[in-house]
TILONU-827246 format. One line per field, with one value per residue (C-alpha): y negated, x negated, z negated; residue in three letters; residue number from 1. Coordinates in steps of 0.02 Angstrom, whole numbers, plus 50000, padded with zeros to 5 digits. Each point is the difference from the previous one (the first is absolute). Example, Ala and Ser with C-alpha at 12.3 -4.5 7.8 and 13.67 -1.06 7.14 Angstrom:
c2	50225 49828
c1	49385 49931
c3	49610 50033
code	ALA SER
pos	1 2
***
This chain:
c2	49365 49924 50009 50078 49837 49933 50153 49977 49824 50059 50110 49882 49880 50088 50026 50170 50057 50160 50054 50193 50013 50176 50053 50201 50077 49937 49831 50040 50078 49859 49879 50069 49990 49832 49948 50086 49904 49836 49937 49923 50144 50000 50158 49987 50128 49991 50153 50009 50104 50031 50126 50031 50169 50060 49955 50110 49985 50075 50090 50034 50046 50083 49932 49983 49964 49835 50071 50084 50181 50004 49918 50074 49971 49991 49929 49841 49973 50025 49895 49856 49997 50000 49867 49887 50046 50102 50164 50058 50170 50016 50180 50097 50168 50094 50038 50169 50044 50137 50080 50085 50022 50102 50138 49966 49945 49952 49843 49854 49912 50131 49963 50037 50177 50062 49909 50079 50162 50000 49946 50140 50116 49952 49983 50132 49967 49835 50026 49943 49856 49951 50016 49881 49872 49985 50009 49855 49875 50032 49940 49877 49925 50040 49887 49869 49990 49994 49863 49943 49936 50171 50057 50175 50141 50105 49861 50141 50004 49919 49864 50040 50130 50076 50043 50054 50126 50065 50067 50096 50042 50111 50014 49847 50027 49981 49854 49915 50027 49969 49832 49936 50059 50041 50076 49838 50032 49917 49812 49899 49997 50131 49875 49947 50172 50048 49862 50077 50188 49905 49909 50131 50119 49943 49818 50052 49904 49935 49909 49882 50087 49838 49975 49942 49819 49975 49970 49835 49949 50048 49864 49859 50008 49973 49863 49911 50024 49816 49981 49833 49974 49969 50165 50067 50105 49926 50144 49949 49881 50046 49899 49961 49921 49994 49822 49962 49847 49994 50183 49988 50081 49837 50115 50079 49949 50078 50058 49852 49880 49946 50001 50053 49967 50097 50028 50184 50128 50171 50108 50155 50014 50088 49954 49970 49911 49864 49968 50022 49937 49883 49917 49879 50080 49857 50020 50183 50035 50081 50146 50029 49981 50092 50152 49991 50008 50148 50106 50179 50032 50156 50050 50013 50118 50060 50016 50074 49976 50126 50001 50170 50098 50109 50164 50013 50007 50138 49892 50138 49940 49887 50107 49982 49831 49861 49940 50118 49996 50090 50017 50144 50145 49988 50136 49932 50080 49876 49806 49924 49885 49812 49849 49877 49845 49906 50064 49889 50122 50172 50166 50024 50180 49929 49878 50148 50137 49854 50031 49932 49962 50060 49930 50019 49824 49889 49969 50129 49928 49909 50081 49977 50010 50080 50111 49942 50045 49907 50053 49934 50019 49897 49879 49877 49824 49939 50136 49901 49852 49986 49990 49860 49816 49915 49994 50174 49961 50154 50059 50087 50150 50010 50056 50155 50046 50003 50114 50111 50020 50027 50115 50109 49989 50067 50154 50048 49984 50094 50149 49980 49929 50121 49890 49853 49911 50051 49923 49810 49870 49862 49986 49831 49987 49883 49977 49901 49862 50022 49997 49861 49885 50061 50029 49872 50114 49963 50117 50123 50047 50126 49945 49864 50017 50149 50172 50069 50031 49940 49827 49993 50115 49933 50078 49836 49908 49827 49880 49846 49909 49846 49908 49863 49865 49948 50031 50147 50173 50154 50137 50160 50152 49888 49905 50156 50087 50168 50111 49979 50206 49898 49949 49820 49958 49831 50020 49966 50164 50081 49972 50182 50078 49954 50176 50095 50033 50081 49886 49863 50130 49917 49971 49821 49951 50096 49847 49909 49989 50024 49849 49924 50138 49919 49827 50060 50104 49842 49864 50086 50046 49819 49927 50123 49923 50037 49947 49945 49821 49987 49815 50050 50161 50103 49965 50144 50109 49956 50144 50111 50093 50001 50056 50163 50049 49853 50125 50137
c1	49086 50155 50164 50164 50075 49821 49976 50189 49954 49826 50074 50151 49875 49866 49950 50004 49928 50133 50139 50044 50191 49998 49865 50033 49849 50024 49982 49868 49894 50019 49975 49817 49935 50054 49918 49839 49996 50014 50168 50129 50124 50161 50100 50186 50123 50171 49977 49892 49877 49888 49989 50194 50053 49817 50005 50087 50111 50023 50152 49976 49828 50039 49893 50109 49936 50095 49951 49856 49948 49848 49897 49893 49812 49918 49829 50082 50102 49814 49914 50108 50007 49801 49991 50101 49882 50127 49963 49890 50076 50135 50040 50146 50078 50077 50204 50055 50167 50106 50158 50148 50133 50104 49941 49829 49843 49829 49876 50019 49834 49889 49889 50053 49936 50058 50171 50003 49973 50132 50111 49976 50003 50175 50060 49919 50121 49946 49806 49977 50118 49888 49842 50067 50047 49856 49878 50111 49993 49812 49972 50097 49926 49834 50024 50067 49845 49915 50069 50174 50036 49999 50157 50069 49887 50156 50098 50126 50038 50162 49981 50149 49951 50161 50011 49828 50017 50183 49905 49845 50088 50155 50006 50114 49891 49831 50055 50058 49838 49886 50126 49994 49878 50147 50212 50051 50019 49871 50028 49857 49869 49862 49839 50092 50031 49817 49958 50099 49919 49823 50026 50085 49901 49810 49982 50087 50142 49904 50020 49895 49921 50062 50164 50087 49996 49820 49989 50098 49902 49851 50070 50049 49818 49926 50134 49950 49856 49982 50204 50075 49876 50037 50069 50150 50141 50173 50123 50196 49968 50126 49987 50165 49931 49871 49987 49983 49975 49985 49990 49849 49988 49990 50035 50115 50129 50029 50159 49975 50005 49803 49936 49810 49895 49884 49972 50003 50126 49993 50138 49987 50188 50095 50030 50190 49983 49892 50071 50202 49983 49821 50007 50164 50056 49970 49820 49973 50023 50189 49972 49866 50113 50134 49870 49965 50160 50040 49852 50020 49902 49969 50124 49963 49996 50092 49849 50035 49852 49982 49914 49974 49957 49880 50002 50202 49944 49956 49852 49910 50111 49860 49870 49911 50087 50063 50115 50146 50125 50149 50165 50138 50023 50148 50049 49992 50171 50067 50019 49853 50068 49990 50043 50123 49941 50142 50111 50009 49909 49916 49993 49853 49968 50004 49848 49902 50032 49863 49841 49913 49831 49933 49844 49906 49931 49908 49795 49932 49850 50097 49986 50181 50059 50193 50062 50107 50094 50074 50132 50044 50140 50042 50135 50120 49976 50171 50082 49928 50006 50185 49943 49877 50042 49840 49828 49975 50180 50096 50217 50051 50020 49822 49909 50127 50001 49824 49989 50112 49898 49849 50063 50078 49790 49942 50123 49946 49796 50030 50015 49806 49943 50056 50054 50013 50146 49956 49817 50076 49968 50023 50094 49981 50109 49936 50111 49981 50054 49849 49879 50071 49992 49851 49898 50056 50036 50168 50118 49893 49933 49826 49906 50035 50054 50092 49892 50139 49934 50161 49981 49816 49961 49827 49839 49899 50011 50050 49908 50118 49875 50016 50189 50043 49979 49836 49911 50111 49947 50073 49923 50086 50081 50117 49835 50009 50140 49948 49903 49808 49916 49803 49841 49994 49947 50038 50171 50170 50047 49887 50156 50051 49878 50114 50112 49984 50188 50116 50107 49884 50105 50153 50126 50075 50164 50128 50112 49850 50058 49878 50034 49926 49867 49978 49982 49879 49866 50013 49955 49866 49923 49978 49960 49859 49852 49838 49902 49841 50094 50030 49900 49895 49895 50081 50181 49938 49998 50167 50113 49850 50017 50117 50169 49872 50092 50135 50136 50113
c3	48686 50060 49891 50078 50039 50088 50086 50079 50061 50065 50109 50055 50055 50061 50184 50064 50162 49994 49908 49996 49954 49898 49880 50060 50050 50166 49955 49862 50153 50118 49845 49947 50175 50002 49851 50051 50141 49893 50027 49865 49982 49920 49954 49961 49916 49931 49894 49850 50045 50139 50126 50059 50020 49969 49824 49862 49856 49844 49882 49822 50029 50181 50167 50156 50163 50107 50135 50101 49933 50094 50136 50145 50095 49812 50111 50068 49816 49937 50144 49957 49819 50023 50126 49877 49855 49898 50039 49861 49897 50130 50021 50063 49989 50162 49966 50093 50071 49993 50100 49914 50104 50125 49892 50023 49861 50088 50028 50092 49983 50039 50159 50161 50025 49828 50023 50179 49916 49864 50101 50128 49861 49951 50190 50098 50167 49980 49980 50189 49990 49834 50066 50156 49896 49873 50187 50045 49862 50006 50155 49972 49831 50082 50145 49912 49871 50161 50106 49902 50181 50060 50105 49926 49996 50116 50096 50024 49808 49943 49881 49895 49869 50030 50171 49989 49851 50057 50177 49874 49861 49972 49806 49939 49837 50075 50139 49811 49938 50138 50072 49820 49864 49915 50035 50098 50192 50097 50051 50050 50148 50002 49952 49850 49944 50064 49867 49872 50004 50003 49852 49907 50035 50078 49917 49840 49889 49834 49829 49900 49838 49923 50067 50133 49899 49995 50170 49964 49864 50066 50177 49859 49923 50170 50025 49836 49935 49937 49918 50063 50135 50175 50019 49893 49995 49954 49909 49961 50169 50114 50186 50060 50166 50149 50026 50180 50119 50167 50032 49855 49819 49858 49867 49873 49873 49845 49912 49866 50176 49970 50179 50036 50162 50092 50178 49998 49918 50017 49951 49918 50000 50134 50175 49930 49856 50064 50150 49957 49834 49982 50153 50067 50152 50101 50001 50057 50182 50039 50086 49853 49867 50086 50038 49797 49961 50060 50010 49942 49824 49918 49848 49835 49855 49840 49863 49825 49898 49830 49863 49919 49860 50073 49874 50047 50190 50111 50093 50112 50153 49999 49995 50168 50071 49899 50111 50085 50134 49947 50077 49969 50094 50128 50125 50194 50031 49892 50035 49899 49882 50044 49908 50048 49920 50068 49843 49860 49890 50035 49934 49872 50083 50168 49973 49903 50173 50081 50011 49838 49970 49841 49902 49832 49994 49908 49938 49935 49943 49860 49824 49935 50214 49962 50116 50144 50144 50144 50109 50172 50142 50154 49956 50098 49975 50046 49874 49856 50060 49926 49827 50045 49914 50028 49971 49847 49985 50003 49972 49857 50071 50076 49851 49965 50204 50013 49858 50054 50132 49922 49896 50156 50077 49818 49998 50150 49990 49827 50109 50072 49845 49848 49855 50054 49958 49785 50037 50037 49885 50111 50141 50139 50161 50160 50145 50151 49926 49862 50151 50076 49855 49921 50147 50113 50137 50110 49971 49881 50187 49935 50161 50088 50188 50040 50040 50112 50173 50070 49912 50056 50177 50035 49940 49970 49826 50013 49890 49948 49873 50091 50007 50105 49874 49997 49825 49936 50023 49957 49875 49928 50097 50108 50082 50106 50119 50013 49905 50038 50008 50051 49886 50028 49811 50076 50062 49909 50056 49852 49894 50092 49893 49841 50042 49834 49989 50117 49956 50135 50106 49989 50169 50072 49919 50085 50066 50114 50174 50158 50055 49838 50016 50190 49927 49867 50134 50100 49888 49897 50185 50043 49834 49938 49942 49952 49861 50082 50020 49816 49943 49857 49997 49845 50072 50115 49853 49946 50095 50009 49818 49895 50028 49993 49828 50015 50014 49940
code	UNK UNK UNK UNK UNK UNK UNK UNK UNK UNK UNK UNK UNK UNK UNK UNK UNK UNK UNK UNK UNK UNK UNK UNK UNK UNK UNK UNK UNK UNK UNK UNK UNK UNK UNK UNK UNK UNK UNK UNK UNK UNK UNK UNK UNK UNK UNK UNK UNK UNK UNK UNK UNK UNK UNK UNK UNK UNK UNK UNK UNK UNK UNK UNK UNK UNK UNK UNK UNK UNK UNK UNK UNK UNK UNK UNK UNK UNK UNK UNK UNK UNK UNK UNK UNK UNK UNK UNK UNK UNK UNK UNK UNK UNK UNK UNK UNK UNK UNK UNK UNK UNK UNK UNK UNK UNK UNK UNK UNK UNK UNK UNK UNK UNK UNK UNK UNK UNK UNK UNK UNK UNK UNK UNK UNK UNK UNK UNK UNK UNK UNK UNK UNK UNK UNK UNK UNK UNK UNK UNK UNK UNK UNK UNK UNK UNK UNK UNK UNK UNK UNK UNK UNK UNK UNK UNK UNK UNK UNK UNK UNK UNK UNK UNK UNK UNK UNK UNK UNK UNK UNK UNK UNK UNK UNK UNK UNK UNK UNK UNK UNK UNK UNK UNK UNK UNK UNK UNK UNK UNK UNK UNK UNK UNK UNK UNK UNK UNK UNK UNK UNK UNK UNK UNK UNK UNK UNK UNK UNK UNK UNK UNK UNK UNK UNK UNK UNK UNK UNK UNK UNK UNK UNK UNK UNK UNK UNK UNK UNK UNK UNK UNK UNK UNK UNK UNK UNK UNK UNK UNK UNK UNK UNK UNK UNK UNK UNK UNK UNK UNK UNK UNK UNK UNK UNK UNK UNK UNK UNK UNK UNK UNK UNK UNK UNK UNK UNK UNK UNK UNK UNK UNK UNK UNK UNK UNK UNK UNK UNK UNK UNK UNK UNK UNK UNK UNK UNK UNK UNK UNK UNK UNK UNK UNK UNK UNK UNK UNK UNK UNK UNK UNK UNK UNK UNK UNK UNK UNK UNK UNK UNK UNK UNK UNK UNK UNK UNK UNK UNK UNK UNK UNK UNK UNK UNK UNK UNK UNK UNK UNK UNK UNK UNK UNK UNK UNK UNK UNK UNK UNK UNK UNK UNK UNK UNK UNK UNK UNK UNK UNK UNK UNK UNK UNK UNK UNK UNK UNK UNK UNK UNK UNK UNK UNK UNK UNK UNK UNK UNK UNK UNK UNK UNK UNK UNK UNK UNK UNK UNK UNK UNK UNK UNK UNK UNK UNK UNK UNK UNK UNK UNK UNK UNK UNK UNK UNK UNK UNK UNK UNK UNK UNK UNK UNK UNK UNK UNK UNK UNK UNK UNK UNK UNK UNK UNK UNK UNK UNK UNK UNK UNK UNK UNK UNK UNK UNK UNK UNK UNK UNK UNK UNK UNK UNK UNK UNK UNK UNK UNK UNK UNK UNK UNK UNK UNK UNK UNK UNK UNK UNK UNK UNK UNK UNK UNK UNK UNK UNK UNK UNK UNK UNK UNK UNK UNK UNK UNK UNK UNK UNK UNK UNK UNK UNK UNK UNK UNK UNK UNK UNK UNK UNK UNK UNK UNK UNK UNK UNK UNK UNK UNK UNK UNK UNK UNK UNK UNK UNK UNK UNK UNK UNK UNK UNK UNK UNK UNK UNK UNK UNK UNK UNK UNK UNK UNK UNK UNK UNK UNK UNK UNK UNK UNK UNK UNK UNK UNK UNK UNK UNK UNK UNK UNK UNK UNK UNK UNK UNK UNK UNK UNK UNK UNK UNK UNK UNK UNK UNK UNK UNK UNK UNK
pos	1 2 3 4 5 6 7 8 9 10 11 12 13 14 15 16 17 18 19 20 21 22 23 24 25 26 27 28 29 30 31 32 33 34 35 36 37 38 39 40 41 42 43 44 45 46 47 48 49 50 51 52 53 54 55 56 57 58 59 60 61 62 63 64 65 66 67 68 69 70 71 72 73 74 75 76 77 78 79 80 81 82 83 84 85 86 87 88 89 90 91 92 93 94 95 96 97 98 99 100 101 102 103 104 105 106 107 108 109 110 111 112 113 114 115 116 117 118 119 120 121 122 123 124 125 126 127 128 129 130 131 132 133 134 135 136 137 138 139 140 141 142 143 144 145 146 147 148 149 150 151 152 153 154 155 156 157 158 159 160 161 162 163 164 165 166 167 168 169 170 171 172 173 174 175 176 177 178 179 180 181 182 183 184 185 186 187 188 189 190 191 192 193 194 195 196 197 198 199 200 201 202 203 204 205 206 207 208 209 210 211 212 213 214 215 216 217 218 219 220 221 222 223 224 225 226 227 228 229 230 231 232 233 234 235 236 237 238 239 240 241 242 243 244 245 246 247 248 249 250 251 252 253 254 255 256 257 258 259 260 261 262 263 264 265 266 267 268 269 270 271 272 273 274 275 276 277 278 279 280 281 282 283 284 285 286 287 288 289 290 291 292 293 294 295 296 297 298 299 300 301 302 303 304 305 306 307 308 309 310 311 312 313 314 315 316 317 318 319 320 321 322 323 324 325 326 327 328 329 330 331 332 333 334 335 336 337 338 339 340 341 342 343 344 345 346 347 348 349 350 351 352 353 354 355 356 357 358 359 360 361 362 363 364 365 366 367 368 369 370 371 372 373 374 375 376 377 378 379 380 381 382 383 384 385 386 387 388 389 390 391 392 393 394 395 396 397 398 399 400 401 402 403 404 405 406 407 408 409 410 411 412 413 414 415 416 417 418 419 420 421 422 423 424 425 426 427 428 429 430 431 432 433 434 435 436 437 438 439 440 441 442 443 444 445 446 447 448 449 450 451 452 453 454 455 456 457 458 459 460 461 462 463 464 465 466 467 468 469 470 471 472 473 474 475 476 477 478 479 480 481 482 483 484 485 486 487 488 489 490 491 492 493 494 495 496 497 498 499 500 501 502 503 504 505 506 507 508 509 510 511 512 513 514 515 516 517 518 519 520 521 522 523 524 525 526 527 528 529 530 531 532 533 534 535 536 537 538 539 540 541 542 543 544 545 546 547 548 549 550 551 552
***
């Protein structure tokens, strides 16, 4: 057994075939197949622990999730886990959804014909428009399983999910509803919101009877099975650089300045951070750094995680779906209240008028499991962004703002869930900035790329695995530009099936341009790639799995 200090210059020394930057589940994933296939694999991490935003951390006894609340396609998460010899007791539990708002209480993960039903029952002038839509998406998901080449089922149908739903439906609620599985107005293209209803509702949103965790430690045992073999993972590692030559991956240097070789990397970091902050500038291709730069992403959330005492609680909310989508009720013939996240700060009963996303979380199967629930509501970036200082490196004032604002979120969800705000032992505030430092995720951003259909007009997925340098690929939500709605267990664009929140739903930051929009279509157009040119076997599975649950 090699001591800490031999163990640091084995792995200094040693010659790797690959080196994943990112031991998130991504990386993990890509990681195992690469062992399996017999290669020398090393897995950096700057944090402590593995897994990213998938793992979970804990508060006076309390379990909060980092991240995902849920993952989709249970058969491929079970086909993999198999097919890397890890599989063996893995079970999972389906989560259900559930709609209060506008005045309204009923299911959202129902299948089709039962959601088609409830819905008409609680819209009658809009049963035709409903049974339209859900006839729609169904050809539409059909075709797709069919031939994911397939033009549109109707090439008369609008891609926008907008325009499409403003000509069938009248009811502002129901176009809500039906444009966003949720109180949002519709934004994206109709396959990605065909997607959405499948998995919500057909393929099912699930959970791990172990936890979300044991997926990651279930990854590092495949990893290393033999400690301080030719395969490892590296925690408290952080990579500070792509080395590159000649257009060619060398390597990576560390934040302590040790350098180590290999001749491939892939990154399981974001499309941002490792090519605006691991990589000189120099070596990436202009118009492709430019085109990164200033691609639209998707925003990111507000999360109030609470620990309860659960015989001060009123807990049948919960009753028939764990997770809820709850937003107050506002009259149409007022102006719906919006934020303005331009002002230095923001009113607490502003933030809580959003829609928020409300869950009763954690593993059940554990015998001492406490009670918790998690809280979530779209949040600005740039708003917090003030009270950054650096890396976890916060103002003064951030700690008594955020909790302010928590507080405003609590007030108001103690009006769906009777006694709340008496039941909290514990209470633990994330903000963008949390998710960007934490999970590694540029600008807190829940899901990569933007989902807007005016950021992204096409109806094909664009796989961007492959980069220009030669020997660094790309794994994690950003190794694809649009939403992928196929079943290619092979494709990059599987990370689509990670949609258990709405909060995947999120819209393009609001000051991206067309023009950079322009760029953006452009470039990823002529440098897609696929992954049947990737030089070792298991770097095809690399962008095939996991971001399945890499998200929130």
């Amino acid at each position: 057994m090699f001591d800490q200090e031999s163990c640091g210059i084995f792995f200094m020394r040693m010659v790797w075939d690959v080196i994943v930057i990112g031991a998130g589940i991504g990386g993990l994933t890509a990681a195992s197949y690469l062992v399996k296939e017999g290669l020398r694999v090393l897995v950096l991490d700057r944090n402590p622990h593995i897994g990213g935003t998938a793992y979970v951390y804990h508060r006076q006894g309390f379990t909060f999730p980092m991240g995902p609340l849920g993952f989709s396609h249970p058969d491929l998460v079970k086909k993999v886990f198999d097919e890397l010899g890890i599989g063996e007791g893995l079970n999972f539990l389906r989560v259900h959804y559930r709609l209060r708002a506008f005045g309204l209480d009923g299911p959202l993960s129902l299948p089709f014909s039962e959601i088609a039903a409830e819905l008409r029952n609680q819209f009658p002038s809009g049963a035709k428009g409903v049974e339209r839509f859900f006839r729609d998406i169904k050809k539409w998901i059909s075709n797709r399983e069919l031939d994911p080449e397939t033009q549109r089922p109707n090439p008369n149908l609008p891609l926008s999910a907008s325009e499409y739903l403003r000509k069938l439906i009248k009811d502002w609620r129901l176009r809500r509803i039906l444009g966003s599985l949720g109180t949002r107005e519709p934004y994206s293209n109709l396959p990605l919101l065909a997607a959405m209803w499948n998995l919500m509702c057909n393929v099912g949103i699930w959970f791990p009877e172990e936890g979300m965790k044991s997926f990651c430690e279930r990854l590092k045992r495949a990893i290393e099975p033999i400690p301080n073999s030719d395969r490892m993972i590296r925690l408290n590692k952080g990579v500070t650089k792509i080395r590159v030559k000649h257009g060619k991956v060398e390597g990576v240097t560390l934040e302590d300045g040790n350098e180590i070789d290999a001749p491939y990397v892939i990154s399981n970091a974001d499309y941002r951070t490792t090519f605006l902050k691991l990589l000189d500038s120099h070596t990436i291709p202009s118009k492709w750094y430019q085109a990164i730069s200033n691609a639209p992403l998707t925003s990111s959330i507000f999360q109030v995680c609470l620990g309860i005492d659960p015989n001060k609680i009123d807990l049948s909310l919960f009753k028939e779906a764990s997770r809820v989508i709850y937003r107050r009720k506002f009259d149409m013939d007022q102006e719906e209240e919006k934020i303005d996240w331009t002002q230095s700060k923001i009113d607490p009963r502003g933030l809580a008028c959003q829609e928020i996303e409300v869950s009763l979380w954690g593993n059940r199967r554990e015998k001492e499991a406490k009670t918790s629930i998690i809280l979530r509501v779209e949040a600005n970036y740039d708003h917090f962004a003030r009270y950054r200082l650096g890396w976890r490196k916060r103002s003064q004032e951030y700690q008594n703002y955020k909790t302010q604002l928590a507080q405003g979120i609590v007030r108001e969800v103690a009006h769906l869930v009777p006694g709340l705000e008496n039941s909290i032992l514990i209470m633990d505030v994330a903000t963008p900035l949390t998710f960007e430092d934490q999970g590694g995720r540029s600008q807190g951003a829940v899901a990569g790329w933007s989902w807007n259909y005016e950021d992204f007009r096409d109806d094909e997925p664009k796989e961007l695995i492959l980069t220009p340098i030669k020997g660094l690929y790309m794994n994690r939500l950003s190794s694809l530009l649009s939403p992928f709605y196929g079943r290619n267990s092979h494709s990059v664009g599987e990370w689509k099936t990670s949609c258990p929140s709405p909060y995947l739903r999120h819209r393009s930051h609001p000051k991206d341009s067309d023009s950079r929009r322009s760029v953006w279509r452009n470039l990823t157009s002529d440098l897609s790639l696929r992954t049947s040119k990737l030089p070792y076997p298991g770097l095809k599975k690399c962008g095939s799995f996991f971001e399945i649950i890499g998200s929130k």
